[in-house]
C-alpha atoms as one frame of an Amber mdcrd trajectory, in Angstrom:
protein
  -0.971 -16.252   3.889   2.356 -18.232   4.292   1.202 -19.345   8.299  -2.177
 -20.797   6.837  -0.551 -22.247   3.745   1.914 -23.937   6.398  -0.813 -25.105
   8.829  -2.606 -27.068   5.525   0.710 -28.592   4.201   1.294 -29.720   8.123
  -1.901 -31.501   7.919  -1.742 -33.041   3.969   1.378 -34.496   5.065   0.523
 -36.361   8.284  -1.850 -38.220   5.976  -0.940 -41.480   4.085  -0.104 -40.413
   0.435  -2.768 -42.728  -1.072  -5.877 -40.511   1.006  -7.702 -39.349  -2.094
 -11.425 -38.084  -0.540 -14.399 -39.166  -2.622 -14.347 -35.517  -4.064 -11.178
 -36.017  -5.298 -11.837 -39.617  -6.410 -14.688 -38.223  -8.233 -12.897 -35.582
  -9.919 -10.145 -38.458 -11.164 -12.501 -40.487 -12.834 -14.226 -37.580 -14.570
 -10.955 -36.133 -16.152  -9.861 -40.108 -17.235 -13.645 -40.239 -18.821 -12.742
 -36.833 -20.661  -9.227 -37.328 -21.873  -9.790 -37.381 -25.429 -12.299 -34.160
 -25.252  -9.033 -32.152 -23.942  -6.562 -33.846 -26.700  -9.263 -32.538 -29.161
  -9.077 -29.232 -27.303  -4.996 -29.363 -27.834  -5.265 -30.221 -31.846  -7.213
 -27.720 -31.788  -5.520 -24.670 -30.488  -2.282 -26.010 -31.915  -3.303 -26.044
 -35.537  -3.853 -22.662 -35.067  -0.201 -20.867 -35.901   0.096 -18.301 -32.956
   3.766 -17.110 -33.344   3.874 -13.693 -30.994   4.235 -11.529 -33.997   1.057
 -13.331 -35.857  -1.325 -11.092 -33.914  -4.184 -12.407 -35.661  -3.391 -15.887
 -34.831  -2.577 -14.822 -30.964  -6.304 -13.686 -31.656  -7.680 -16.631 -32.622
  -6.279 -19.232 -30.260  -7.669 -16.775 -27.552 -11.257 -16.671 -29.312 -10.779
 -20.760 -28.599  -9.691 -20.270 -24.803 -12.380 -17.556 -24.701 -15.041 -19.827
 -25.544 -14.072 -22.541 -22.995 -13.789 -19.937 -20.532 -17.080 -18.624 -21.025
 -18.696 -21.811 -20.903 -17.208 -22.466 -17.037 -19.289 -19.541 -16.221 -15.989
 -16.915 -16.046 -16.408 -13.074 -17.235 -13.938 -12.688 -20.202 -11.959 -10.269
 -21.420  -9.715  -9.456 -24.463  -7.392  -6.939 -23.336  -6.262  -5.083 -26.794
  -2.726  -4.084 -26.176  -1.715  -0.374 -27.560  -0.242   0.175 -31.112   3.051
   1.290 -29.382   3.236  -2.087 -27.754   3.094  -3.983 -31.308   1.590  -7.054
 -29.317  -1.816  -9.155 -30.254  -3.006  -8.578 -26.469  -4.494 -11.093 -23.408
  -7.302 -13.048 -22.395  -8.494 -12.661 -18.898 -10.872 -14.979 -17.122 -12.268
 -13.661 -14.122 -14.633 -14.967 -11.336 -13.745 -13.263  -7.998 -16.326 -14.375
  -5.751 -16.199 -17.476  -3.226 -15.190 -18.211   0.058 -11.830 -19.993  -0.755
  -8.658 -18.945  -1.358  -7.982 -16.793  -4.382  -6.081 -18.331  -7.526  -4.228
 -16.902 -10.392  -3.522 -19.593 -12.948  -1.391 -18.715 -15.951  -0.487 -19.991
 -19.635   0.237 -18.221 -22.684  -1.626 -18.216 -26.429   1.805 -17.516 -28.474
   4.714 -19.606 -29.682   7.949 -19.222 -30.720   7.112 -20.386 -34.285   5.823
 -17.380 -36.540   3.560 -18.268 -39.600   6.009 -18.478 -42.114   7.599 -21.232
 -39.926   7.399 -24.740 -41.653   6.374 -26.573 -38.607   2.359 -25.543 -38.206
   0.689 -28.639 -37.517  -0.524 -31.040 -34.808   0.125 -34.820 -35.369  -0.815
 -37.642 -33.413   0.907 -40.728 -33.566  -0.405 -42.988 -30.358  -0.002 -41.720
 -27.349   2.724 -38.779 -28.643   1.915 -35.391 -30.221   3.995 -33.025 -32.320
   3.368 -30.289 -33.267   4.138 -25.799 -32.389   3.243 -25.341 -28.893   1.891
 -28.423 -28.379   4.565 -28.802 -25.072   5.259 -24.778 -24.618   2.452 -24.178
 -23.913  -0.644 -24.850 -25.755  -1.145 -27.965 -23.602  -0.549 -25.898 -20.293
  -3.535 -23.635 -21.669  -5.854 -27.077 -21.874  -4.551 -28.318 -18.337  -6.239
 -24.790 -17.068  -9.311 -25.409 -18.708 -10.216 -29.089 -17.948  -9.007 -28.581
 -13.888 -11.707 -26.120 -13.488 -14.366 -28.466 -15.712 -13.343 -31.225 -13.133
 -14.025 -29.114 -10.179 -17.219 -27.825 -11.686 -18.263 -31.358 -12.561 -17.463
 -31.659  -8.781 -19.663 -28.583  -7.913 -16.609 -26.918  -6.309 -15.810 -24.028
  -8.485 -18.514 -21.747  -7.463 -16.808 -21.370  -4.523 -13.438 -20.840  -5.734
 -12.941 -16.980  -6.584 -10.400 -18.161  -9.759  -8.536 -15.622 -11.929  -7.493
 -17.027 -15.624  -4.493 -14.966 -17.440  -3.281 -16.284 -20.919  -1.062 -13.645
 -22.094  -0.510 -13.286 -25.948   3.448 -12.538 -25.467   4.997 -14.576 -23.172
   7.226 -15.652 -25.856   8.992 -12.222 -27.004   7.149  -9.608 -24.696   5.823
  -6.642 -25.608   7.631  -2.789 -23.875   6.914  -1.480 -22.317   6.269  -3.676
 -19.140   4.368  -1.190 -17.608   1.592  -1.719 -20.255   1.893  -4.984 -21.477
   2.031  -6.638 -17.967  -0.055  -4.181 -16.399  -3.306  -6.894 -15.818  -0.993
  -9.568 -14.860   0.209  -7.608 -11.958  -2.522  -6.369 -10.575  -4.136 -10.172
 -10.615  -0.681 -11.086  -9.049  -1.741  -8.316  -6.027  -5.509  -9.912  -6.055
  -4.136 -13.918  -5.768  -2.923 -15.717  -2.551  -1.241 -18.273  -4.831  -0.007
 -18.300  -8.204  -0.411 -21.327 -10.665   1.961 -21.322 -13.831   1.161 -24.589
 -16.264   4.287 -24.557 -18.790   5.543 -27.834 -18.960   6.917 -30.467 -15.814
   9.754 -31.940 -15.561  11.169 -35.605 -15.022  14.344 -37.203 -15.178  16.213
 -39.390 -12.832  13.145 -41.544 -12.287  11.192 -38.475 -10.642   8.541 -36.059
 -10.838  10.343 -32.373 -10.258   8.574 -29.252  -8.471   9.103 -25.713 -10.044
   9.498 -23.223  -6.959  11.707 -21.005  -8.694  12.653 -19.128 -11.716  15.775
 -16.872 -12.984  15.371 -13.792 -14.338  15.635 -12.990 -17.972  17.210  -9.602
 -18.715  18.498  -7.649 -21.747  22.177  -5.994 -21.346  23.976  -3.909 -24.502
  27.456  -2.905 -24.305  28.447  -0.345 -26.502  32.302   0.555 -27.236  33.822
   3.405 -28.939  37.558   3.808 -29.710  39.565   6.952 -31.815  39.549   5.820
 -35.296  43.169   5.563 -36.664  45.966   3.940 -38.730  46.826   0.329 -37.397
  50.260   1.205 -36.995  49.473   3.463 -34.265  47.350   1.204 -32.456  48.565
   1.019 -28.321  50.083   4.534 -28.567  49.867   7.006 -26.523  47.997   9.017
 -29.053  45.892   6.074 -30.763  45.389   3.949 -27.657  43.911   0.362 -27.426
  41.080   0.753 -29.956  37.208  -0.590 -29.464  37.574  -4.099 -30.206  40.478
  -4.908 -27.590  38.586  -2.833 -24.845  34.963  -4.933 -26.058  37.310  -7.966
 -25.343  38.991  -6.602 -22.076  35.298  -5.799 -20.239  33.849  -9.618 -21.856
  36.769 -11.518 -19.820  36.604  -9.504 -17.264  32.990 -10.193 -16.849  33.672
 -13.758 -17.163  37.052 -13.909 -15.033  34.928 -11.907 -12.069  31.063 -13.031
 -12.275  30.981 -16.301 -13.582  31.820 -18.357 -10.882  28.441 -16.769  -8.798
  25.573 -19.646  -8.449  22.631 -19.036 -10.454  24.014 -15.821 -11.966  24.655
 -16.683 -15.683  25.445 -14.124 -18.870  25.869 -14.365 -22.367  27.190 -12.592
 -25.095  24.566 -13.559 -27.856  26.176 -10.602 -30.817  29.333  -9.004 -31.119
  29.777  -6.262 -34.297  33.089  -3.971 -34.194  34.617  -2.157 -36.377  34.933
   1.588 -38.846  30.738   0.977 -39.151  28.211  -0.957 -37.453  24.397  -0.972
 -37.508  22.131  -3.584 -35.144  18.160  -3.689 -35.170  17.567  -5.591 -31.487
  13.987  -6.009 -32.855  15.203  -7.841 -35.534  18.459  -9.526 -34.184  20.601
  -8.609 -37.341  23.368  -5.748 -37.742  25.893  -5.028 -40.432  29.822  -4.317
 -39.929  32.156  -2.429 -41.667  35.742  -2.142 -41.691  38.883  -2.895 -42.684
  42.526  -4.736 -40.806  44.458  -1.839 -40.930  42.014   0.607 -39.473  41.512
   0.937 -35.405  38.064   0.172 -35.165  35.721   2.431 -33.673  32.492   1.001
 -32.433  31.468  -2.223 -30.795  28.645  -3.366 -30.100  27.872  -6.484 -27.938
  24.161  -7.428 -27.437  23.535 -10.027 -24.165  21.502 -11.971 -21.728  21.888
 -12.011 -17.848  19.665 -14.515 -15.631  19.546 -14.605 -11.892  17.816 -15.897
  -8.864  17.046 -13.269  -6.802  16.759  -8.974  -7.382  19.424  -8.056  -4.959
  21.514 -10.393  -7.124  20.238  -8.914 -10.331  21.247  -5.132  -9.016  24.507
  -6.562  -7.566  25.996  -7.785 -11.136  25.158  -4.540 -12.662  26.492  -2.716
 -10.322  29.820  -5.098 -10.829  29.582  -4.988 -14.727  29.091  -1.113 -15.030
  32.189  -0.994 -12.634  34.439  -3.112 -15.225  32.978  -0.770 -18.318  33.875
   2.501 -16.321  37.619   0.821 -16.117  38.615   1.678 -19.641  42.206   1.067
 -21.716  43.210   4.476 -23.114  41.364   6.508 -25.666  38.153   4.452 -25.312
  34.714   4.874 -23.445  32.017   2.879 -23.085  28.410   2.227 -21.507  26.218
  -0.280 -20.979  22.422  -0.341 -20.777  20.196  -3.119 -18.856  17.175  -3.691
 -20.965  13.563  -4.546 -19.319  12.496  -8.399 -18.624  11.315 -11.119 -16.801
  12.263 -10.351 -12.531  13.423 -13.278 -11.040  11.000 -16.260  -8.728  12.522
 -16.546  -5.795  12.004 -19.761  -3.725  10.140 -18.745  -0.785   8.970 -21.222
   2.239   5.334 -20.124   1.038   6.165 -21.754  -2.096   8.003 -24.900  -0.352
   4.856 -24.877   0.925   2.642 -25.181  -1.764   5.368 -27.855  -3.705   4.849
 -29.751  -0.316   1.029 -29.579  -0.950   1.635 -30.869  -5.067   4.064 -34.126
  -3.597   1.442 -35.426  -1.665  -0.669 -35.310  -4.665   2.127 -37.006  -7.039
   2.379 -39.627  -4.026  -1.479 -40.206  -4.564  -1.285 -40.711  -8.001   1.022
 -43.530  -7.469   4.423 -41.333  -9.280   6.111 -41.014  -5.774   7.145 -37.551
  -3.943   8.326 -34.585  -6.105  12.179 -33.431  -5.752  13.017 -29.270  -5.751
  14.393 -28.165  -9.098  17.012 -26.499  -9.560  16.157 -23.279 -11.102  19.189
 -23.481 -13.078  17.574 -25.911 -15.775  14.799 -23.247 -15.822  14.076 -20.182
 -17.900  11.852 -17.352 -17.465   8.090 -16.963 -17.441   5.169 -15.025 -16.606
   4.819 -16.402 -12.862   7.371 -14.825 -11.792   6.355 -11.122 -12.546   3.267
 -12.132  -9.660   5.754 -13.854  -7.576   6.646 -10.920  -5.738   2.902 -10.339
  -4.010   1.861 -14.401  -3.540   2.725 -17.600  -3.130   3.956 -19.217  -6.231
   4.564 -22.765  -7.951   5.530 -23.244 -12.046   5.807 -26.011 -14.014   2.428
 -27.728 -13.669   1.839 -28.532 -17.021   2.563 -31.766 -18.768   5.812 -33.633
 -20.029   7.111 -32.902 -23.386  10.350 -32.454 -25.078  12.026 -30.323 -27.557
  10.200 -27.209 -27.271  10.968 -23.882 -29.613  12.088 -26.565 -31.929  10.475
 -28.571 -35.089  10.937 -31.466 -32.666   9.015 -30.250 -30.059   6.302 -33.152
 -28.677   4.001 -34.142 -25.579   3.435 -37.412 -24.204  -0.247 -37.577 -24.133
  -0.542 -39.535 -20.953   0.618 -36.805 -19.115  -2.110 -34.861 -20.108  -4.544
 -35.865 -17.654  -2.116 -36.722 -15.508  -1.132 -32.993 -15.196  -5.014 -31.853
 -15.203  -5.644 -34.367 -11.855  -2.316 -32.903 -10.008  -3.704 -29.361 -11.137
  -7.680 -30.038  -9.769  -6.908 -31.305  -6.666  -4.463 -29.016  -5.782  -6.705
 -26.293  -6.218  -9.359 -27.955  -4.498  -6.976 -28.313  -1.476  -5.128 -24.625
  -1.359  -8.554 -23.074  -1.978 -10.064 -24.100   1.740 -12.951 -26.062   0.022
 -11.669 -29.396   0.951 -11.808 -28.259   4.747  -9.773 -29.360   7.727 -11.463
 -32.698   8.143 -10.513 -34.759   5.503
């Protein structure tokens, strides 16, 4: 997969940047002509609140995607997650067949903004939209949708076995993974390349490529101490207490793991003390306790991201180590919750970044720099990265997302759908070896 991948980015790039084919040139003009018809598609989907916990809303943006789906001819499917799962489910659009390569191209249908969130509504005001999800990733969604009406306007998608996955809880996913990613695996296992459309990036005057992604992973540290009289605290029979051992293992993560490139971790709650409570679903606890008590419980909830799974295991390997190291008369543990794995930048997906730059070159924006995955969080490619070539990031520019100021410059709309069509007509074969 990589070797023929390489042997088609050798030949895009001895070509001059500004070789469009008349396919191509064709497909261009159609998208420009049909701008407006996917802005209308965006209001759409974005009026309709779709925070991951409004299941029926999840719903009802996919009944939307569902129908534009089924009009390019792709067999549909709602995938109903279990009750255990507590997630609104997926929409699948699936048409294996054709001679190309195979695709996977993924968005999500939820947002961060739940339906008793003020900010529910799509506003236009020239060429810049506001509005929830109208940047993460509603927009992606339409950017799927319109590069596969461009390359059937072109008459190339029959040949183009195409795979369609817009999960309904990217956002805050559903456990476990097993289940609620279960589909998107197995289409990661089907795909020679993976697509993901959340939003580009540019800054410093350039267009940036996506070939890699940090993980996203749950950690809890739990503490306990001997409960006792303050005045006895550091004794030999009261010992250190839960709150100064909590506060021994946090700088000794930081003092020991910090420093590591890529590897990041944060302490997002601390609670110590005679009592505490903490609901992770809900992100809320209660302490008790009182300054001349030794407390007796901590409880730290955090977040660990890194760049590749060997680095992932190393860290907790090194962070259980520092727990296990305890001051007297405490214990504690700590537990490594489920998440997003880590995309690792691969030369198969150098290769297929190569493939995009040539494109951005063609459309006049120049070549596309390497991101740093640092300024990157987590997302659905990467659970497929693993089997297939991978790129992320293809959607279009906004700003402020998972925040009431979160926009999308319109122009880079179609901008995003022409980068998206033609590099799926070139990685799927059907623009041959003689153009």
């Amino acid at each position: 997969m990589i070797k023929n991948i390489l042997c088609l980015t050798v030949l895009l790039l001895s070509l001059p940047a500004a070789a469009f084919d008349d396919t191509e040139r064709h497909m261009v003009e159609w998208i420009d002509s049909h701008s407006e018809q996917a802005i209308a598609l965006l209001e759409e989907t974005v009026n309709i609140s779709s925070g991951t916990m409004n299941h029926e809303g999840v719903r009802d943006v996919g009944r939307v995607m569902r129908r534009e789906l089924d009009a390019l001819g792709l067999e549909t499917e709602w995938i109903e997650m279990p009750a255990e799962v507590n997630r609104a489910g997926h929409l699948f659009g699936r048409k294996p067949t054709g001679s190309g390569r195979k695709l996977l191209l993924i968005g999500h249908l939820d947002t961060v903004f739940e339906a008793d969130d003020d900010f529910q509504a799509f506003t236009r005001d020239g060429n810049e939209a506001t509005g929830p999800g109208v940047d993460d990733m509603k927009s992606g969604n339409v950017i799927i949708v319109y590069a596969l009406k461009a390359l059937q306007a072109a008459g190339l998608l029959e040949d183009i076995p195409v795979v369609v996955a817009y999960t309904g809880d990217e956002e805050k996913m559903g456990k476990p993974l097993a289940i609620s990613r279960k589909e998107l695996l197995e289409a990661g296992k089907w795909a020679d390349i993976a697509l993901g459309f959340e939003s580009a990036v540019h800054y410093d005057d350039s267009d940036w490529v996506t070939v890699a992604r940090r993980s996203s992973t749950r950690w809890t540290l739990t503490v306990e101490g001997k409960r006792a009289h303050s005045s006895g605290i550091f004794s030999e029979r009261v010992g250190a207490g839960a709150i100064f051992e909590a506060a021994r293992i946090l700088d000794r993560f930081y003092e020991e793991l910090s420093s590591e490139k890529y590897l990041t971790f944060n302490a997002g709650t601390i609670q110590g003390g005679s009592e505490v409570t903490y609901d992770p679903q809900q992100n809320r606890g209660t302490t008790f306790g009182k300054n001349n008590v030794v407390p007796s419980t901590v409880v730290v909830q955090g977040g660990m991201r890194t760049i590749s799974t060997q680095q992932l295991e190393r860290t907790r390997e090194a962070m259980r180590a520092i727990v296990a190291d305890s001051l007297p008369h405490t214990n504690g543990s700590i537990e490594f919750g489920e998440g997003y794995p880590p995309m690792f930048p691969t030369e198969g997906n150098r290769s297929l970044a190569a493939v995009l730059s040539n494109i951005n070159e063609s459309l006049g924006r120049g070549p596309m720099r390497e991101l740093d995955p640092g300024r990157r969080g987590a997302a659905d490619v990467s659970f497929v990265a693993p089997y297939t070539d991978a790129l992320a990031g293809l959607g279009a520019l906004g700003n402020g997302g998972h925040t009431p100021n979160e926009n999308l410059d319109l122009t880079s709309l179609s901008l995003a759908i022409k980068r998206a069509a033609i590099l799926i007509y070139r990685l799927s074969d059907t623009a041959g070896t003689d153009r």
